[in-house]
C-alpha positions in Angstrom: 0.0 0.0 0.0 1.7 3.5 -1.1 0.5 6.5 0.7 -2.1 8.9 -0.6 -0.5 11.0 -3.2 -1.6 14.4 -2.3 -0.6 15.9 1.1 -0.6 19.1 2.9 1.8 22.0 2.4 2.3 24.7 5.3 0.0 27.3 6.9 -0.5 29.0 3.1 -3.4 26.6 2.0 -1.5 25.1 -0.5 -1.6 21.3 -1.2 1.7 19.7 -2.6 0.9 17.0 -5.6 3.7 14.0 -5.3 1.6 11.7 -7.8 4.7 12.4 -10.4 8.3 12.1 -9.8 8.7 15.9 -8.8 6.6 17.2 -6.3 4.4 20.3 -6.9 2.9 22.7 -4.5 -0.8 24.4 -6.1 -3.1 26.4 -4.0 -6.3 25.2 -3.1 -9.7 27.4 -2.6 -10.6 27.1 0.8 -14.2 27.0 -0.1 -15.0 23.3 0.0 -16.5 22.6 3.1 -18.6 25.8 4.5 -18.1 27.0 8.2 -14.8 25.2 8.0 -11.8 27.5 7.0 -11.2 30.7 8.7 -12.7 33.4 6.8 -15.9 32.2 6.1 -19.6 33.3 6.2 -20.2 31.7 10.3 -17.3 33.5 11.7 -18.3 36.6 10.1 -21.5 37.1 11.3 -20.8 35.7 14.7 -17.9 38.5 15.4 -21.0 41.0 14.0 -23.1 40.1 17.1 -20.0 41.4 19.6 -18.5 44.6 20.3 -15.3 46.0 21.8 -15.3 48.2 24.6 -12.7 49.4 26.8 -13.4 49.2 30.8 -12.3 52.7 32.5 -10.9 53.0 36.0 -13.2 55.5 37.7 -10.5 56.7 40.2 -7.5 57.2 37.4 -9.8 57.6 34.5 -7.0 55.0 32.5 -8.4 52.9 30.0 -6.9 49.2 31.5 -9.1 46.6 30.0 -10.6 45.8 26.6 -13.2 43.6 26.3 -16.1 42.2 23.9 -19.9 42.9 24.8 -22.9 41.4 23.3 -24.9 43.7 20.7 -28.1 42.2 20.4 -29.1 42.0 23.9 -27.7 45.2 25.2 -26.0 46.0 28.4 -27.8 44.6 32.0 -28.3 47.9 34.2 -26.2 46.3 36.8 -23.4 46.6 34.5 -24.1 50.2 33.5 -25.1 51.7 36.5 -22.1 50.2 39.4 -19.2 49.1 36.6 -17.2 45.6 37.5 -14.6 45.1 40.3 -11.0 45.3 38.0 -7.7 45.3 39.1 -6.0 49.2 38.3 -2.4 48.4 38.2 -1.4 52.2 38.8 -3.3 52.3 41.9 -2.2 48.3 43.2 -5.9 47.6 43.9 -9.2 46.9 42.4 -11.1 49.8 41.8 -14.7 50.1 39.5 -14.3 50.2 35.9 -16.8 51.3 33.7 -17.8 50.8 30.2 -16.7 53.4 27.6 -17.3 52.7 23.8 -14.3 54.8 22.1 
């Protein structure tokens, strides 16, 4: 039993062809199997439904976090009104944070 003729190349997408004496490297479209390959239609419209925002100290006013919020749903008021616990590294102890689109 020989070993299948067609095998991987590196991280490029390319697929080397050893079925003749001298192998070949060809590119492949990365279209064949939907959902699959990075870059396609799922992963697109699931980083839609997310947002970045930064989390600002209240006491410094620096902008220490970054992090990704749901769009559809919208903020709780919890999380608007009183902010999250974070650690402020210029003060050495968690302080609130708020929310702050840029």
């Amino acid at each position: 039993m020989g070993s299948f003729p067609l095998t991987t190349g590196g991280g490029d997408g390319s697929i080397r062809d050893c079925t003749r004496s001298v192998c070949t490297r060809r590119l492949v479209r990365q279209v064949l199997i939907p959902g699959f390959y990075r870059g396609s239609e799922s992963i697109v419209a699931k980083q839609k439904s997310r947002e970045y925002v930064w989390l600002q100290c209240t006491e410094t006013g620096d902008l220490n976090y970054r992090t990704q919020i749901k769009v559809k749903g919208g903020l709780p008021e919890k999380l608007k009104e009183k902010g999250l616990k974070k650690y402020s590294p210029r003060l050495r102890k968690h302080t609130v944070h708020k929310i702050k689109r840029k």
